[in-house]
C-alpha positions as CSV (number, residue, x, y, z in Angstrom):
1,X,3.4,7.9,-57.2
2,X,6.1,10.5,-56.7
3,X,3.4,13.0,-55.9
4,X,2.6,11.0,-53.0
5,X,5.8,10.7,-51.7
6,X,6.0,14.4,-52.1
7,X,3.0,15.3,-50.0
8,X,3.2,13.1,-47.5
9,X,6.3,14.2,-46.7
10,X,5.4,17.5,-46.7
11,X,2.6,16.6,-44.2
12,X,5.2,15.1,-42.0
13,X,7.4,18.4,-42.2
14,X,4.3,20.7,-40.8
15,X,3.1,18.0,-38.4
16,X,7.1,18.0,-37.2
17,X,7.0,22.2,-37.1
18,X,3.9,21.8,-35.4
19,X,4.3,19.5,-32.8
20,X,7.7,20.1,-31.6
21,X,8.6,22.9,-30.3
22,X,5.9,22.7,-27.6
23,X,8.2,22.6,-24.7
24,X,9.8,25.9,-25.7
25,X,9.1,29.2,-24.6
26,X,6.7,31.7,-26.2
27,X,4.9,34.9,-25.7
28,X,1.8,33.4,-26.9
29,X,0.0,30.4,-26.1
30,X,0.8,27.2,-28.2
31,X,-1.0,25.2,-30.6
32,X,-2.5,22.1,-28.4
33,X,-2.5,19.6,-31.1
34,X,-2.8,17.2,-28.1
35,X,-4.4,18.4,-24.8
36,X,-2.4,16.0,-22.5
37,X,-5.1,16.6,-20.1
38,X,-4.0,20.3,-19.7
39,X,-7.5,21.3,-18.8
40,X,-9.9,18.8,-17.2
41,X,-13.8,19.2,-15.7
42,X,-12.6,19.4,-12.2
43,X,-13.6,21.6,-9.0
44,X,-10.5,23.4,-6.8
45,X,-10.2,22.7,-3.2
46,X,-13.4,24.8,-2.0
47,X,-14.6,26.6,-4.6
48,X,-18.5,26.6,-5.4
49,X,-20.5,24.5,-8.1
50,X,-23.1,25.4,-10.1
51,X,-23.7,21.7,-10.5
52,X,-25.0,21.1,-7.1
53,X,-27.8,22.6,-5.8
54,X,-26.3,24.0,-2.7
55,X,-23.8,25.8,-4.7
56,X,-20.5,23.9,-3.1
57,X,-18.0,21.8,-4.7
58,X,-16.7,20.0,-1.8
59,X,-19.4,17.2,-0.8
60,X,-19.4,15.1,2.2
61,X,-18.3,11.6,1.8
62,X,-21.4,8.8,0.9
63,X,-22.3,7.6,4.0
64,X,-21.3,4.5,5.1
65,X,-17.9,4.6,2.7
66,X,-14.6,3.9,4.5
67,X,-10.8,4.0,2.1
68,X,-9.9,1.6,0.3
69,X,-8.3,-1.9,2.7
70,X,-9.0,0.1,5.6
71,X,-12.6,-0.1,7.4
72,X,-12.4,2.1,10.2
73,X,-15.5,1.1,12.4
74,X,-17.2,3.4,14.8
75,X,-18.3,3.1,18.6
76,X,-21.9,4.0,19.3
77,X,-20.4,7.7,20.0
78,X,-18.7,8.3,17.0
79,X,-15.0,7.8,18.4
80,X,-12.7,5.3,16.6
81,X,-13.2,1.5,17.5
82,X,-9.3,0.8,16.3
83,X,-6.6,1.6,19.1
84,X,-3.4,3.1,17.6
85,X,-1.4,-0.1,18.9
86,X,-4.2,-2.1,16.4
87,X,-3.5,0.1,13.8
88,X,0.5,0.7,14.3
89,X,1.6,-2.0,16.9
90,X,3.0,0.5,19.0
91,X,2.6,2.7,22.3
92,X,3.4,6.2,21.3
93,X,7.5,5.5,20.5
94,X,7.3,2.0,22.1
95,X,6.5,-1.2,20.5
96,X,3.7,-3.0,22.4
97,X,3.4,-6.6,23.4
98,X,0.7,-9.1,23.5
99,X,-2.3,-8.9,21.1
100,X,-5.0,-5.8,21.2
101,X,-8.2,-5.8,22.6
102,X,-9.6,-5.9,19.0
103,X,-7.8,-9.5,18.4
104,X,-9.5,-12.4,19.5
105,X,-6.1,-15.4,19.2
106,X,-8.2,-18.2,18.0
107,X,-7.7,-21.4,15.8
108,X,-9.7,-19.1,13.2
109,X,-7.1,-16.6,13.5
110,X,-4.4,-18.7,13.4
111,X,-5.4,-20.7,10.0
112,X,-6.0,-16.7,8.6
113,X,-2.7,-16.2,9.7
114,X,-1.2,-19.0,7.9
115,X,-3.2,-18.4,4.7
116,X,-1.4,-14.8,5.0
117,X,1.7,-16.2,5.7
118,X,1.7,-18.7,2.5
119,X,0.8,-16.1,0.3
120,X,2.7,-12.5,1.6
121,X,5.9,-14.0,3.5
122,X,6.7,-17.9,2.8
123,X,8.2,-16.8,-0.9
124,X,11.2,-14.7,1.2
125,X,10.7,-16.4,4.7
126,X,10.1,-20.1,3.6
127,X,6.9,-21.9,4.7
128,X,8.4,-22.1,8.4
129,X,9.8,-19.2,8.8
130,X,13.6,-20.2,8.3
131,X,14.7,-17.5,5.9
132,X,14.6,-20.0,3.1
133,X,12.1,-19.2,0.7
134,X,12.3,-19.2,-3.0
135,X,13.3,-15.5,-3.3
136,X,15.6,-15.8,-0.5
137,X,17.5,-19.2,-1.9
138,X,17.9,-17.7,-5.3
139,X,18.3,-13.8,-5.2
140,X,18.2,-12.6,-1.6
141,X,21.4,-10.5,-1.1
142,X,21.7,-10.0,2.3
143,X,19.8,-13.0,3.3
144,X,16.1,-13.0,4.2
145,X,15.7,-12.5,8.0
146,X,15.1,-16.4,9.8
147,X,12.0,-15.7,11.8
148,X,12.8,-18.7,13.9
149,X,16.2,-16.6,15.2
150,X,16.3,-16.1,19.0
151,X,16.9,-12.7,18.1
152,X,13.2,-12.2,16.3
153,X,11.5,-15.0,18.8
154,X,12.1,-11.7,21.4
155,X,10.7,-8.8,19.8
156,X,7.7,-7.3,21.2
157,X,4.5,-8.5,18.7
158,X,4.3,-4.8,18.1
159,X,7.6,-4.8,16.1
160,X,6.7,-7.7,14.2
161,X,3.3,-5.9,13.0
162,X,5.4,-3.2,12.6
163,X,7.9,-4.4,9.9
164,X,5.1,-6.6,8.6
165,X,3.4,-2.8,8.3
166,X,5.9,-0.6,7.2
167,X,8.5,-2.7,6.1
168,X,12.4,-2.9,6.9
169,X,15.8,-3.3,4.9
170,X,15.0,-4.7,1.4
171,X,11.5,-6.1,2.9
172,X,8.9,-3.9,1.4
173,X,5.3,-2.7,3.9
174,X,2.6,-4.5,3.5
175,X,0.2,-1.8,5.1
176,X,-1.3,-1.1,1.7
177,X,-1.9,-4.5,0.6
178,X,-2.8,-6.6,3.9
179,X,-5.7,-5.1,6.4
180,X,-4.9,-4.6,9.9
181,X,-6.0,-7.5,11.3
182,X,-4.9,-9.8,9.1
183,X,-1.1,-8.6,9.7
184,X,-1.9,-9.3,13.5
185,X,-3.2,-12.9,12.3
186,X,0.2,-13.2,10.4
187,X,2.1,-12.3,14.3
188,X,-0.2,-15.1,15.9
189,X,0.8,-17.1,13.4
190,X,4.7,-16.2,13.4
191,X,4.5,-16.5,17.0
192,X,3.2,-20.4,16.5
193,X,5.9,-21.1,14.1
194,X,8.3,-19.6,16.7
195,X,6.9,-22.2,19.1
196,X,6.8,-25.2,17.0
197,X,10.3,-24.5,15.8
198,X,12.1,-23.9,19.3
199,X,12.9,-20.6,19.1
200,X,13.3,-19.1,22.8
């Protein structure tokens, strides 16, 4: 039993030698005991393939793909269908106001709005918008903005897809998570909370 002992400690010495002086410096390359995905099948930026028949390693995207939570649809002559107010909620530098051309304010719209609203704002905002959601009664330091504040009731609907989009103080963006038109459903629907609660 001793012998064992022995060599297995003696394993773990050359495995320590071994292994860990691979961040030092040497003339020579080291021992990759463990790749770390050092070298990977992969094509650079514009070089050529020998995979595909026309010999190039850049290919077009699959036709009909758009990213990932963003669907970019296309007029009959190829130019963008999304303005960059639907997309950003702004004018150049200036916050637009009213809903875009792509936004049809419906009772559809509003009930997506509110289904948004439940699930991305009410834990901070509180299911009317009063700043007194969950998060905000329990760890919110400052508190959570009251949606139903005079102050918020007169900001352009651009700025409020705009924070909803990109976020503001502690409040995280939502771009990646929520599609475009469903944070425009969520400003039709702040917009009704605003008018149910009062705020002027």
């Amino acid at each position: 039993m001793r012998w064992f002992f022995l060599i297995l400690f003696a394993v773990a010495v050359m495995l320590a030698v071994g292994i860990g002086p691979r961040g030092e410096k040497f003339a020579q390359p080291p021992l990759y005991l463990f790749p770390d995905m050092d070298w990977q099948d992969k094509l650079k930026f514009q070089k050529p393939s020998e995979f595909f028949e026309n010999g190039q390693g850049a290919r077009r995207p699959v036709a009909n793909t758009v990213p990932i939570g963003h669907a970019f649809p296309l007029t009959k002559d190829g130019s963008p269908a999304e303005s960059e107010y639907f997309l950003n909620g702004t004018f150049g530098d200036f916050y637009g106001d009213g809903m875009p051309a792509e936004v049809k304010v419906d009772e559809a719209l509003l009930l997506r709005g509110q289904q948004r609203f439940q699930i991305f704002c009410s834990p901070c905002h509180g299911t009317s918008g009063n700043g007194q959601g969950i998060v905000s009664k329990y760890w919110a330091i400052p508190p959570t903005a009251n949606l139903q504040d005079p102050r918020v009731a007169a900001m352009p609907d651009g700025q409020i897809f705009w924070t909803i989009t990109y976020g503001k103080g502690l409040m995280g963006p939502y771009n990646g998570a929520i599609p475009p038109a469903d944070r425009w459903a969520i400003t039709a629907y702040v917009r009704a909370l605003q008018s149910a609660g009062g705020a002027k």
